[in-house]
Every structure is written in C-alpha cells, then in structure tokens.
VEXDO-141208 format. One record per residue: x, y, z of N, C-alpha, C in turn; residue in three letters. Coordinates in Angstrom, 1 decimal, always signed. Each point is the difference from the previous one (the first is absolute). Example, Ala and Ser with C-alpha at 12.3 -4.5 7.8 and 13.67 -1.06 7.14 Angstrom:
BEGIN
[[+13.2; -5.7; +7.8]; [-0.9; +1.2; +0.0]; [+0.9; +1.2; +0.0]; Ala]
[[-0.4; +1.1; -0.7]; [+0.9; +1.1; +0.0]; [-0.8; +1.1; +0.8]; Ser]
END
This chain:
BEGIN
[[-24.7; +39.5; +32.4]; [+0.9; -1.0; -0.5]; [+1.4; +0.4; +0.4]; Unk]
[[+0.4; -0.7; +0.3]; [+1.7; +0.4; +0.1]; [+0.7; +0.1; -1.0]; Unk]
[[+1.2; +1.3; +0.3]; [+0.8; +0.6; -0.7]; [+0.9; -1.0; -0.7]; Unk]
[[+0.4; -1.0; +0.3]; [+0.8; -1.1; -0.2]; [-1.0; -0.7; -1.7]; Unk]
[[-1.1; -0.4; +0.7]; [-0.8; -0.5; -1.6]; [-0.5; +0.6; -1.0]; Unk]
[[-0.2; +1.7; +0.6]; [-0.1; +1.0; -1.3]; [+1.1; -0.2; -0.7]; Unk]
[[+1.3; -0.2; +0.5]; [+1.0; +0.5; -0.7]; [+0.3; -1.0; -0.6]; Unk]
[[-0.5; -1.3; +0.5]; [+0.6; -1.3; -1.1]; [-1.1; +0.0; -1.3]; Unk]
[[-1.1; +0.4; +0.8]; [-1.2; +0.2; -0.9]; [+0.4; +0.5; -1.4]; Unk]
[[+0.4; +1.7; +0.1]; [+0.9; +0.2; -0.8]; [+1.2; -0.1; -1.1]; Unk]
[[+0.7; -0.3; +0.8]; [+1.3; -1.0; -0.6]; [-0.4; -1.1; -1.0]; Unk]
[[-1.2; -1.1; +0.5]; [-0.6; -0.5; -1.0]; [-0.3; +0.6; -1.4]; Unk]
[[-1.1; +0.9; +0.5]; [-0.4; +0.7; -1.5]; [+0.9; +0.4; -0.3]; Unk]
[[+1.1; +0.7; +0.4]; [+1.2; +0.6; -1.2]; [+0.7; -1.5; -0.5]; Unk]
[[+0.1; -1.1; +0.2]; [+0.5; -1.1; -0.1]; [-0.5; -0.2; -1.2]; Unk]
[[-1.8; +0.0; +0.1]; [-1.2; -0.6; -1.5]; [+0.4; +1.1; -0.9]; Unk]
[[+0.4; +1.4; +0.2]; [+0.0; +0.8; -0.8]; [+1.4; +0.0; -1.0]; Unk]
[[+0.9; -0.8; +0.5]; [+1.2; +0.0; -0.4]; [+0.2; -0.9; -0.7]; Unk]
[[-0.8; -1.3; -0.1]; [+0.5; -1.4; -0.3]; [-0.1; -0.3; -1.8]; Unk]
[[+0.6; -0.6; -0.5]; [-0.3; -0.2; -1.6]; [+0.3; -1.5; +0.3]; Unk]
[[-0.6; -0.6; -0.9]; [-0.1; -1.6; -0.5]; [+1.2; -0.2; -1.2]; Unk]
[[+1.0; -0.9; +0.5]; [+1.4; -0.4; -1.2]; [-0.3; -1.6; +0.0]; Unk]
[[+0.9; +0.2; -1.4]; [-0.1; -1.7; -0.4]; [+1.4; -0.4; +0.6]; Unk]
[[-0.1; -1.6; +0.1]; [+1.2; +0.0; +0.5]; [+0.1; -1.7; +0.2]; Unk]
[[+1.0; -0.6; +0.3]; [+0.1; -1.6; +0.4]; [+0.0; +0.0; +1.4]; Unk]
[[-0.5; -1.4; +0.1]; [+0.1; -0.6; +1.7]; [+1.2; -0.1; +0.3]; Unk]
[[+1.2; -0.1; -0.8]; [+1.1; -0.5; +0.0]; [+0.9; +1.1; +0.6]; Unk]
[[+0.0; +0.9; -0.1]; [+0.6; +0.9; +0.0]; [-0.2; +1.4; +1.0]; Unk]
[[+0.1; +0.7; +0.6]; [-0.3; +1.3; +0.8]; [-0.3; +1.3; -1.0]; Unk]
[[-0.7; +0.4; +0.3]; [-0.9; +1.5; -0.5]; [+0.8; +1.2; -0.3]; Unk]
[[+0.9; +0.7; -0.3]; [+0.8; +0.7; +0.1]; [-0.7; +1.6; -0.5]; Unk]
[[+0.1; +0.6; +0.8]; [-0.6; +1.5; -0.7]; [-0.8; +0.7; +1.1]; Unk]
[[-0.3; -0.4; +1.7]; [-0.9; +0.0; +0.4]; [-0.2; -0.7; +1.3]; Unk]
[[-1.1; +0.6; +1.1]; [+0.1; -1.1; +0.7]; [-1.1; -1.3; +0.0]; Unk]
[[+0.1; -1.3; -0.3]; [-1.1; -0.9; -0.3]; [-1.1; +0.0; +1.4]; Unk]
[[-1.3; +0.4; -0.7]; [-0.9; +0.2; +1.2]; [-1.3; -1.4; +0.0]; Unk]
[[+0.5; -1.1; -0.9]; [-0.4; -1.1; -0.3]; [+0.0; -0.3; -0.8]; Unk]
[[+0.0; -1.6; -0.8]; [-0.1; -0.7; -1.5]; [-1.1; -1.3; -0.3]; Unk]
[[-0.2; +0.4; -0.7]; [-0.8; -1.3; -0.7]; [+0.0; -0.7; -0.9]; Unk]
[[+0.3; -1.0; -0.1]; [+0.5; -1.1; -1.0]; [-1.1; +0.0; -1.0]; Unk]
[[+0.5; -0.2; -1.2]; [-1.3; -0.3; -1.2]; [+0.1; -1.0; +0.0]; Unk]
[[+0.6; -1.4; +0.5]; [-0.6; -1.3; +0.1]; [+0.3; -0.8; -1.8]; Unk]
[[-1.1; +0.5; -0.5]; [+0.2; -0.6; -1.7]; [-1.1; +1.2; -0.7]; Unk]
[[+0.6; -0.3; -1.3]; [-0.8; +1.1; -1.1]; [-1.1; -1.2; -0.9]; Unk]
[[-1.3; +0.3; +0.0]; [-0.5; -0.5; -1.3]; [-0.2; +0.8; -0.8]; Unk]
[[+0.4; -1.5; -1.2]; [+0.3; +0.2; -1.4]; [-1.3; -0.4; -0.7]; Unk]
[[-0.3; +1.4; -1.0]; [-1.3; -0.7; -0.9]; [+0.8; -1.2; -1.1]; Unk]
[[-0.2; -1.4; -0.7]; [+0.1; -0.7; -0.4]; [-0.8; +0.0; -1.5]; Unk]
[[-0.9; +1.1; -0.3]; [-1.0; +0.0; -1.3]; [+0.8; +0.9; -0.6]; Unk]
[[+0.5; -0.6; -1.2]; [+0.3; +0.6; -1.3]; [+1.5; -0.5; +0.3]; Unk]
[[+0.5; -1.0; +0.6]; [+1.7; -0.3; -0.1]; [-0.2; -1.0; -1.0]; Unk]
[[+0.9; -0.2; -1.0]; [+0.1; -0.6; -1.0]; [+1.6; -0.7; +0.4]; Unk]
[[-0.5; -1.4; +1.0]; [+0.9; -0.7; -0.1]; [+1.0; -0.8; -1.6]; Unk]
[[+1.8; +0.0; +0.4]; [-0.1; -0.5; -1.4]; [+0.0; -1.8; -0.1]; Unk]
[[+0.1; -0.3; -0.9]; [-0.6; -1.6; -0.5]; [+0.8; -0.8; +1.1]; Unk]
[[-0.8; -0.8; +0.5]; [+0.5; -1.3; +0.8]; [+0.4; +0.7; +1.7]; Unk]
[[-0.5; +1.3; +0.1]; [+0.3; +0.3; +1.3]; [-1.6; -0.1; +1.0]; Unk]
[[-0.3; +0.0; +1.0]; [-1.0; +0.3; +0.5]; [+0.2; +0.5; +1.3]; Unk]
[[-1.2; +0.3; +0.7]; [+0.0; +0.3; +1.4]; [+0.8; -0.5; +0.6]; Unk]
[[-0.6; -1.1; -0.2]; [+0.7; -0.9; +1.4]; [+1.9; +0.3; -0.3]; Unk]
[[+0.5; +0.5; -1.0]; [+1.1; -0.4; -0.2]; [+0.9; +1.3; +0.5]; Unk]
[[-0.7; +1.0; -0.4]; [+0.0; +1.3; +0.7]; [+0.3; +0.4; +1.8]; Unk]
[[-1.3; -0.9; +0.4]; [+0.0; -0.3; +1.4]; [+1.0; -0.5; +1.3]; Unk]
[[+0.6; -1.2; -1.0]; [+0.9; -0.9; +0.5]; [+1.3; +0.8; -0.4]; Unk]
[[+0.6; +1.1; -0.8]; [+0.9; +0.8; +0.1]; [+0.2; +1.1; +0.9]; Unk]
[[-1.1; +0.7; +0.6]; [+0.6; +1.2; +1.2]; [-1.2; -0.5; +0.8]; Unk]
[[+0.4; +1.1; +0.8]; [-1.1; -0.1; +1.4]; [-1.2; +0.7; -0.6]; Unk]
[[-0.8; -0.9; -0.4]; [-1.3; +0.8; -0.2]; [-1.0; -1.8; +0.0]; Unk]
[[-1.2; +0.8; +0.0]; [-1.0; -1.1; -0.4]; [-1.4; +0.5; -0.8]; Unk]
[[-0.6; -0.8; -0.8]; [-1.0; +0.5; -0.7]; [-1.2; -0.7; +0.7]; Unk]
[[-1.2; +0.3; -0.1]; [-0.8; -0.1; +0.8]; [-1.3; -0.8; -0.9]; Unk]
[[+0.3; +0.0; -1.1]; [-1.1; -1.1; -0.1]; [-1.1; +0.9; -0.8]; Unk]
[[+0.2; +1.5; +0.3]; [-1.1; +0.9; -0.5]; [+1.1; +0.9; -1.3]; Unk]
[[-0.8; +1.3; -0.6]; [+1.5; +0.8; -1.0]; [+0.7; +0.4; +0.6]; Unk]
[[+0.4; +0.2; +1.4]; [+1.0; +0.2; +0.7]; [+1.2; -0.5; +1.2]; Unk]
[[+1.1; +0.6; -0.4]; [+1.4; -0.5; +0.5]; [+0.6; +0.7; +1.4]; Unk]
[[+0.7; -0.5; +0.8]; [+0.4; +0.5; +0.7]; [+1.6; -0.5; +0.7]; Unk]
[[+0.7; +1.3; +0.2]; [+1.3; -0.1; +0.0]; [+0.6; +0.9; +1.1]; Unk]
[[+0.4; -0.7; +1.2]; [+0.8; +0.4; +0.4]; [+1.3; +1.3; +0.2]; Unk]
[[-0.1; +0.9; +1.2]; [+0.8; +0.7; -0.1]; [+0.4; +0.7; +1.0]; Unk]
[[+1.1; +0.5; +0.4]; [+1.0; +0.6; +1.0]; [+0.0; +1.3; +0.3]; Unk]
[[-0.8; +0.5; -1.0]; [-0.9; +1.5; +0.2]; [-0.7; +0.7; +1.4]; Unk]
[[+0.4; +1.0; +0.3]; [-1.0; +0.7; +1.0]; [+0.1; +1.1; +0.1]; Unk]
[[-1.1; +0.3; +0.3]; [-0.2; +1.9; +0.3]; [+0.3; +0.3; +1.1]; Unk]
[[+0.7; +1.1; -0.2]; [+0.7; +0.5; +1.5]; [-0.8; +1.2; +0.6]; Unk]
[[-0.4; +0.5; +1.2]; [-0.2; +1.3; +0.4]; [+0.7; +0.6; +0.5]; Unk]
[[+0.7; +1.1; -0.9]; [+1.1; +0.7; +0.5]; [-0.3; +1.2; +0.5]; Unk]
[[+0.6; +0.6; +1.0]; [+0.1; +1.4; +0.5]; [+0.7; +1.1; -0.6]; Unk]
[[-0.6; +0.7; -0.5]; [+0.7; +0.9; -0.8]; [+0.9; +1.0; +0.8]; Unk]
[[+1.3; -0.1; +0.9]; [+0.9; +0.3; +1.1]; [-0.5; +2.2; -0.6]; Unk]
[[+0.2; +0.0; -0.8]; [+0.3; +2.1; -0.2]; [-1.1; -0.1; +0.0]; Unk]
[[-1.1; -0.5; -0.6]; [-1.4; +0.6; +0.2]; [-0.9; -0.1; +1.2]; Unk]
[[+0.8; -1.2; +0.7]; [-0.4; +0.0; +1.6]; [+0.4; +0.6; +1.1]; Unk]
[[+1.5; +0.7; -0.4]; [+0.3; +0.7; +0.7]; [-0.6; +1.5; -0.4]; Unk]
[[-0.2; +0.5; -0.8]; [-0.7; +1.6; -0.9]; [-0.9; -0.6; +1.0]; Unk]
[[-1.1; -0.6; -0.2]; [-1.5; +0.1; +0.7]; [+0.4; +0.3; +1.9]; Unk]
[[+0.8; -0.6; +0.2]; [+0.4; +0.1; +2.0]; [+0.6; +1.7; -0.4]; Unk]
[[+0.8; +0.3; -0.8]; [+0.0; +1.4; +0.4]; [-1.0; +1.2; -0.4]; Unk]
[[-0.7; -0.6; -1.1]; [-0.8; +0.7; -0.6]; [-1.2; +0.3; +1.6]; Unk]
[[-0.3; -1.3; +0.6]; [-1.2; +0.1; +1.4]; [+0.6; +1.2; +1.1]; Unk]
[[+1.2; -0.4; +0.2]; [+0.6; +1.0; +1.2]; [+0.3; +1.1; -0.3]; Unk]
[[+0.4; +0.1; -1.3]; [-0.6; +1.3; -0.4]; [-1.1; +1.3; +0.3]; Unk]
[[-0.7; -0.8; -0.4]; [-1.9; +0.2; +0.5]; [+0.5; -0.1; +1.2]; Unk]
[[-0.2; -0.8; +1.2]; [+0.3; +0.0; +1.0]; [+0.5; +1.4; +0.8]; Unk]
[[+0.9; +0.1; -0.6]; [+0.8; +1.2; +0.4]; [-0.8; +1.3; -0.3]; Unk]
[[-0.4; +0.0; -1.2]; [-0.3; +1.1; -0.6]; [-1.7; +0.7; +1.0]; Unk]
[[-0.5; -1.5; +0.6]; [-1.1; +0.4; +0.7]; [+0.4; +0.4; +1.6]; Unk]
[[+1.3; -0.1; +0.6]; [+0.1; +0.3; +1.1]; [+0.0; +1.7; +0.1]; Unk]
END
C-alpha cells in the first residue's frame, strides 16, 4: 500500500479518536472546534398521553399555533433548528499526532 494512504489511513483514525458530538443550531457556526459534519434533528416527537389540555382548548388549536403537527395517533411533532455537530477536538488531535511520532522516533 502506499505511504501516502497509510498515512491518511491514520490521520483518519486520530480524527474518530478525537471527535465528540455538541448540540447546536443550523443557524449558527460550531464554535469550539473544527466541524467534521452535522445533522439536523429535523423535528422532536412529543408523547401526547397524560396532557391535560385546559377547557375549550384542543389539538387542533395547539397545532395551528407553532410549527408542529399531531398525527392522529398519542403523538405530536414539532419542528426544530437543532443539530448535532461532529467536532474535532483540535489539543486532543494534536497530543495523538505527537503522541504516534513519538513512537515513531522512539523505534528508529
């Protein structure tokens, strides 16, 4: 294999070894890190058993006030601007590159 794809090979794995999952908005940039991808949560469902709407309110009335919709079954669903980020944890990615060449060194 060439030296070129071990080494990205590598690089990778210190990449997966580094990475933590943050909450965060679509709206906005990731700050703390470098973003190594995101995924939108799209909408949250809501369990609907055991809300004790009060008098003269119902679903539908609920529904027609934010972005959400109810489904017909005990649950709700609502909209949101949420997403998980994969961040690079920049010091811990760099410790593991020096931590290898280390070894490296230490074997020549």
């Amino acid at each position: 294999m060439h030296r070129t794809a071990l080494l990205f090979g590598l690089i990778c794995f210190m990449a997966l070894e580094s990475f933590t999952m943050e909450s965060g908005s679509i709206h906005g940039p990731f700050c703390g890190g470098i973003v190594l991808g995101s995924f939108p949560v799209g909408e949250i469902e809501i369990s609907l058993e055991g809300i004790e709407l009060p008098e003269g309110v119902t679903l539908k009335d609920i529904e027609g006030d934010c972005d959400c919709y109810i489904s017909g079954t005990s649950y709700g669903y609502v909209d949101t601007d949420s997403a998980w980020f994969a961040v690079l944890d920049v010091p811990t990615f760099n410790e593991l590159i020096e931590q290898h060449f280390e070894r490296s060194l230490n074997d020549i």
